[in-house]
C-alpha positions as CSV (number, residue, x, y, z in Angstrom):
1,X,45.1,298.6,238.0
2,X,45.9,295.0,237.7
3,X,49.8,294.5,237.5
4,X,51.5,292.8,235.7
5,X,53.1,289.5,236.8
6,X,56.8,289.2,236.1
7,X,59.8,286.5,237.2
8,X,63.0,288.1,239.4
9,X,65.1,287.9,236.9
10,X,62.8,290.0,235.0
11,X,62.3,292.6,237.5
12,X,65.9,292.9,238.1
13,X,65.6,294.0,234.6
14,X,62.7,296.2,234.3
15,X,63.6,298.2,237.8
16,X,67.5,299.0,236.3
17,X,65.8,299.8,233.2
18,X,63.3,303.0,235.0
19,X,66.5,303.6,237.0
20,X,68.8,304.3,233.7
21,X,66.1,306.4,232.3
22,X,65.6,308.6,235.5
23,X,68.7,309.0,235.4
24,X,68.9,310.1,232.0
25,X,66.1,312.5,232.4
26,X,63.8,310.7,230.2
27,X,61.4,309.8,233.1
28,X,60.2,312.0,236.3
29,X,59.8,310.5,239.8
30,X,56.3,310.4,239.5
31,X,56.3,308.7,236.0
32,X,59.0,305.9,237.4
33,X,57.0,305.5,240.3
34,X,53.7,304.6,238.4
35,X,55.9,302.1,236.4
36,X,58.0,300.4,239.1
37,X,54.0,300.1,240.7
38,X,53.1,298.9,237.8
39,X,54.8,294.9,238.4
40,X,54.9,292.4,240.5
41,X,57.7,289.3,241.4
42,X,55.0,286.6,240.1
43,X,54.6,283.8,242.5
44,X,54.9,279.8,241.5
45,X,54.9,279.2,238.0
46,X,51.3,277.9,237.5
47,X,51.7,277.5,233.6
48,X,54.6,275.7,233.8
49,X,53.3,273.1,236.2
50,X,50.5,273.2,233.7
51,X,52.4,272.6,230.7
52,X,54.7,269.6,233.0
53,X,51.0,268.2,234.4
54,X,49.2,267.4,230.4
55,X,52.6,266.3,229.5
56,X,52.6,263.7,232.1
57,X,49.0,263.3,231.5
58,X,49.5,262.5,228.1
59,X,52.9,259.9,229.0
60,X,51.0,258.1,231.7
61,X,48.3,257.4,229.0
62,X,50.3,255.6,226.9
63,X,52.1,254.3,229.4
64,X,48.6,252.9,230.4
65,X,47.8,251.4,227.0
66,X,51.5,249.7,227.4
67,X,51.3,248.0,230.6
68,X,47.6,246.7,229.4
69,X,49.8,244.1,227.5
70,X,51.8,243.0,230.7
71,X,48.6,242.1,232.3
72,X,47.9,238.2,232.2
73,X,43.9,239.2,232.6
74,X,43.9,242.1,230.3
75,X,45.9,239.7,228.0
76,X,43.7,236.6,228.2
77,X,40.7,239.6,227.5
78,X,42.5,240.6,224.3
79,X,43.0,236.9,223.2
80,X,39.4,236.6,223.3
81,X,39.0,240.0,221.1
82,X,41.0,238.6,218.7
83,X,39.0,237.7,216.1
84,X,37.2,241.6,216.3
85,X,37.2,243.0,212.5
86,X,40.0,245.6,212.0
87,X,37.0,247.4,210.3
88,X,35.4,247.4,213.8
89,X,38.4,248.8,215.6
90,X,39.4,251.1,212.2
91,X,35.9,252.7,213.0
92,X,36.4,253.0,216.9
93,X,39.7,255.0,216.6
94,X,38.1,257.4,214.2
95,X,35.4,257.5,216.2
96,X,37.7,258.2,219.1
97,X,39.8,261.0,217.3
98,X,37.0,262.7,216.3
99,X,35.8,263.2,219.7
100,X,39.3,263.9,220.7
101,X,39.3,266.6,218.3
102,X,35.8,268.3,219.0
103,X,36.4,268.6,222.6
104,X,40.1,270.0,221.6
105,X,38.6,272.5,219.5
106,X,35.7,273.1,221.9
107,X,37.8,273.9,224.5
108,X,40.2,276.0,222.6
109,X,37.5,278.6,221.7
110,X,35.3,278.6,224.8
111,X,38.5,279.0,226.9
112,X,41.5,280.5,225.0
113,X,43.6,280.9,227.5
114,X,43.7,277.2,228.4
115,X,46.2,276.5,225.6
116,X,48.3,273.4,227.2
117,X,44.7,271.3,228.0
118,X,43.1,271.8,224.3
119,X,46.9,270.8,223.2
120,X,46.0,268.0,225.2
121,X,43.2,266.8,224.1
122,X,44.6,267.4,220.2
123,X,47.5,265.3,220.9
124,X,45.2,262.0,222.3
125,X,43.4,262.8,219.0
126,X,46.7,262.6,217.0
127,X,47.1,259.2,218.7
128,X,43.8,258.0,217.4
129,X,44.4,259.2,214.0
130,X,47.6,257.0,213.8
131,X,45.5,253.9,215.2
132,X,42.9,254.7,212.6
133,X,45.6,254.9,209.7
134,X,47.4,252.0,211.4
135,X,44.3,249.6,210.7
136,X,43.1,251.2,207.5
137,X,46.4,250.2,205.9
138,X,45.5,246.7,207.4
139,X,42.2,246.8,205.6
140,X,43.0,247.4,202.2
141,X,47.1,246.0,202.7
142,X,47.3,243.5,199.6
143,X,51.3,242.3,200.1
144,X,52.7,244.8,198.0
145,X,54.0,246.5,201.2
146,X,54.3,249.6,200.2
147,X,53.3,251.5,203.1
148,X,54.8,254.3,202.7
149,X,51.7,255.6,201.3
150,X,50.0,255.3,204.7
151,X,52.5,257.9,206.4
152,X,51.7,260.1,203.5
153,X,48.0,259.6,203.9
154,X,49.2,260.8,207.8
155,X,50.8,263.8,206.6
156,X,47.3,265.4,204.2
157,X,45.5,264.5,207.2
158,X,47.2,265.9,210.0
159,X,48.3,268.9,207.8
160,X,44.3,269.3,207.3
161,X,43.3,269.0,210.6
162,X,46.4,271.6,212.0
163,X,45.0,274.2,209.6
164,X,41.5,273.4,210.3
165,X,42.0,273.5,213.8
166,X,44.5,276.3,214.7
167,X,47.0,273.3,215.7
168,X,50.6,274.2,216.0
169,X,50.8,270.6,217.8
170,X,49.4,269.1,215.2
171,X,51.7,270.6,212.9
172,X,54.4,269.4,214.6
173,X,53.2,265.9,214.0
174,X,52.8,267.1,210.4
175,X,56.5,267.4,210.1
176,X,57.3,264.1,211.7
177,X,55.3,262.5,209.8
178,X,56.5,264.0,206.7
179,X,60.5,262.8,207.4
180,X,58.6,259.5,208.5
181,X,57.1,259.5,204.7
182,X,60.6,260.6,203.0
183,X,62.1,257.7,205.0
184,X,60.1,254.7,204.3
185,X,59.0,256.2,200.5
186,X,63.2,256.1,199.5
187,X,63.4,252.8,201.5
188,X,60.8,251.3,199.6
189,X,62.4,252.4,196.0
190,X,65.4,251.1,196.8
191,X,64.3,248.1,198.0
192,X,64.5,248.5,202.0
193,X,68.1,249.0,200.8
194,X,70.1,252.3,203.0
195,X,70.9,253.9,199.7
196,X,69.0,255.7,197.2
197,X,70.1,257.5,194.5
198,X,73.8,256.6,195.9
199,X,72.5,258.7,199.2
200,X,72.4,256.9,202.8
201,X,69.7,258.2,205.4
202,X,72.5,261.2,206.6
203,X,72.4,262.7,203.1
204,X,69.1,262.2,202.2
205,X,67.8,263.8,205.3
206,X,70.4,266.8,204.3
207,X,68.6,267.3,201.3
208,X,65.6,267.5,203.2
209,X,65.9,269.4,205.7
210,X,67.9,272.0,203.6
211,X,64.7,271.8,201.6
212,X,62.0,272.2,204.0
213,X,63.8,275.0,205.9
214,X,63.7,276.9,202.3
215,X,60.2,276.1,202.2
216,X,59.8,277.6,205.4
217,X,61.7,281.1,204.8
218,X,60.8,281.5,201.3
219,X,57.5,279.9,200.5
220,X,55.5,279.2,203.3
221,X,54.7,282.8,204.8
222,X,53.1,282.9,201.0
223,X,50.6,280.4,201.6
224,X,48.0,282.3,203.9
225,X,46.9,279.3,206.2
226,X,49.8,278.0,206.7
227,X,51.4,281.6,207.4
228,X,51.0,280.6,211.3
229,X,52.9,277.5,211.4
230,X,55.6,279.1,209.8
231,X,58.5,279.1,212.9
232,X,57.7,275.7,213.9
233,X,58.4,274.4,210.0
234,X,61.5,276.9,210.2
235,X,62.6,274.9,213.8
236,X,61.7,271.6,212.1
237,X,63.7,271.9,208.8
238,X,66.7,273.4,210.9
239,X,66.6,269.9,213.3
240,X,66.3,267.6,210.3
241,X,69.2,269.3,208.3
242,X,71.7,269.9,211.5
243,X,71.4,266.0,213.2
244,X,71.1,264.9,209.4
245,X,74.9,267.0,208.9
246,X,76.1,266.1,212.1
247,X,75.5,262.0,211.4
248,X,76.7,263.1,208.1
249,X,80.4,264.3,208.9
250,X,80.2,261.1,211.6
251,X,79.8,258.3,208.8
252,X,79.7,260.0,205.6
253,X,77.8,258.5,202.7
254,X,78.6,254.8,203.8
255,X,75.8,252.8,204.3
256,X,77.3,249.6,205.2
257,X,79.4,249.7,209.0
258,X,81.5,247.1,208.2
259,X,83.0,249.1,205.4
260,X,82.8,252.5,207.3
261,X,84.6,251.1,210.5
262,X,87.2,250.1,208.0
263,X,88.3,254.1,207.2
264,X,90.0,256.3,209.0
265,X,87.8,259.1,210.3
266,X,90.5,262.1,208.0
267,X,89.0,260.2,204.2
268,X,85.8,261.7,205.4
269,X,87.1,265.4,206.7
270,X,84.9,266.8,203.5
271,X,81.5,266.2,205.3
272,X,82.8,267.4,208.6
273,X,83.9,270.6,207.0
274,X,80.8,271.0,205.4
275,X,78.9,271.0,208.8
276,X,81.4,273.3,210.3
277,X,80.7,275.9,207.8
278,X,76.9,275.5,207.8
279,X,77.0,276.1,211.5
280,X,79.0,278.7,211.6
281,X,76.8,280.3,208.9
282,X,74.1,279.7,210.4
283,X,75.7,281.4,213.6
284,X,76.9,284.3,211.0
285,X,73.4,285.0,209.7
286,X,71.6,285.2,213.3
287,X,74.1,287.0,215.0
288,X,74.0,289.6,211.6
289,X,70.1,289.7,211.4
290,X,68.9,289.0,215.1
291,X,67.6,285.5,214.1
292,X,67.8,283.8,217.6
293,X,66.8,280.3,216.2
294,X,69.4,280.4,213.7
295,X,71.6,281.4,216.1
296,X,71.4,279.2,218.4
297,X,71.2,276.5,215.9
298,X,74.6,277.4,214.8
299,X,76.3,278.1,218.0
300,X,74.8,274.5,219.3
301,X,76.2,272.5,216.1
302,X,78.8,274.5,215.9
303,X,80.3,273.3,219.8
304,X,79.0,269.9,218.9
305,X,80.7,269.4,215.8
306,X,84.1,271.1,217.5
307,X,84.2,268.1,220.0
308,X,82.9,265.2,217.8
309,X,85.9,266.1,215.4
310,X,88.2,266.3,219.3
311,X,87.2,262.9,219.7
312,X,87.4,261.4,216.6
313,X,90.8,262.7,215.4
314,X,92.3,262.7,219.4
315,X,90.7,259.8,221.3
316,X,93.1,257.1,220.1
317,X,96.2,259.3,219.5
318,X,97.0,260.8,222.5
319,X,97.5,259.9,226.3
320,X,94.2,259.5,228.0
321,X,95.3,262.1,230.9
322,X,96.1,264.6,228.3
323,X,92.9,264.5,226.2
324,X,91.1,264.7,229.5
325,X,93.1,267.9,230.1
326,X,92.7,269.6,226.8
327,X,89.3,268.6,227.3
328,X,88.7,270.7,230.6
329,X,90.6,273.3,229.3
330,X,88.4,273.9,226.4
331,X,85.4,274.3,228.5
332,X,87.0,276.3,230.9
333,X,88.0,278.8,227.6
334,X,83.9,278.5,226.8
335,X,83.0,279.1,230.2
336,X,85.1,282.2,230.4
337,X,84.1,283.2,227.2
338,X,80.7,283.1,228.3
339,X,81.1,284.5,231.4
340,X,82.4,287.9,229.7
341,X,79.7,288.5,227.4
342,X,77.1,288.0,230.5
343,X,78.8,290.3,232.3
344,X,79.4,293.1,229.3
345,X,75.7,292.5,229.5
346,X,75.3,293.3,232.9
347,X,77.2,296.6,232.4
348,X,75.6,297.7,229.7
């Protein structure tokens, strides 16, 4: 019988676990025998060196198309390229991500279980597909600089190609492209001004976030193909909404700094409040229906937002020595706070 490979920790768990339930009377000897035989301590973690190796794989890449520019020969090469069509080098990159995306695919269904080297390959092909869009907007740019529309053209595309392919990478890249879109598209309308509508970025990407995390809970596990990429979009939304809050309760709805560094941190306690009580709703609602991403959003946001209020309302009012102090204390209070409920854990 082929056993099954678990970490220490994990053992620890599972071997306390049989123990309970012999003790209980729920297993036999035998029966807790076959189990405890049934599991192995797992030896160096292959798929995490895995994941870490295409990662690196994919960051020495681009640090190889970067450091192409810092060579005088490469660079006296490129000079003399200069004058190639962007049509020439449009049709190379899509070339290149398609080929990018074949093998990706290839690989993902011949060998399943290679999931990080088929992300790989997607990911070089995502690269390509932003070259290509790159130089398409090029080709048919005519000065009205509106693009914007290119992003968006980034965003059918990749969302496409993540359903066609299975991608949850891809998807990712979806999303980022998407707040990339909502960005640039209000910039442009408001003239590459930082308000629109009366909103600066913070609020805007609020709104956004607040709105593709709904999306994500109430719509999108409606829509059968994107039903799989439903956690990631939930994940997604939460980041946008949560830094967009945080910033939020930091500047508030000022979008020039000269005016902002001119008012006291207190006319602006509104937006701080309101992240305070989103994170700690968020913290209610996972800890209420075993949502761990929620929950952790919350908790996260929630410490974050407790010492970005310490320093803003504390850092020039009180002696150095004794903010230091109230500071240590406060961990110390987490710590300990943390410490019980791992060890009511442990006991349980």
């Amino acid at each position: 019988m082929k056993k099954l490979d678990v970490s220490r920790q994990e053992k620890a768990t599972l071997d306390e676990a049989i123990d309970h339930w012999q003790e209980q009377g729920l297993l036999d000897e035998t029966t807790s025998k076959r189990l405890a035989d049934s599991y192995d301590v797992k030896g160096f973690d292959w798929r995490r060196l895995a994941q870490y190796a295409f990662w690196i794989a994919i960051s020495c890449v681009i640090l190889a198309f970067l450091s192409l520019f810092a060579d005088k020969m490469v660079l006296r090469w490129i000079e003399r390229l200069y004058d190639t069509p962007d049509v020439a080098i449009c049709v190379f990159c899509l070339v290149l991500a398609v080929v990018f995306y074949l093998f990706g695919f290839r690989n993902k269904r011949i060998y399943p279980d290679k999931t990080f080297s088929s992300e790989t390959l997607m990911a070089l092909g995502v690269l390509a597909t932003a070259a290509f869009i790159g130089y398409l907007g090029r080709i048919i740019d005519k000065g009205s600089g509106h693009f914007s529309l290119l992003f968006l053209a980034s965003v059918v595309i990749y969302g496409v190609l993540s359903v066609k392919l299975s991608s949850k990478l891809i998807w990712v890249f979806t999303l980022i492209s998407f707040g990339i879109w909502f960005a640039t598209e209000t910039a442009y309308h408001s003239n590459w001004g930082f308000r629109f509508w009366g909103m600066n970025y913070p609020l805007r990407f609020t709104l956004f976030g607040a709105l593709l995390t709904a999306f994500s809970l109430f719509w999108q596990p409606r829509i059968t193909p994107l039903r799989p990429f439903h956690q990631i979009s939930y994940v997604v939304g939460l980041t946008y909404l949560m830094i967009a809050l945080w910033l939020l309760s930091i500047f508030g709805n000022y979008s020039d700094l000269d005016k902002w560094s001119q008012v006291r941190q207190w006319h602006i306690f509104y937006w701080g409040l309101l992240s305070l009580a989103v994170s700690l709703g968020l913290a209610w609602y996972g800890l209420k229906h075993r949502d761990n991403i929620a929950r952790e959003f919350g908790i996260v946001f929630l410490i974050i937002n407790i010492y970005t209020r310490f320093f803003e309302y504390l850092w020039d009012n009180i002696n150095r020595a004794v903010f230091f102090l109230l500071l240590a204390g406060s961990f110390w209070y987490i710590g300990r706070w943390a410490e019980r409920i791992w060890t009511g854990r442990e006991a349980k």
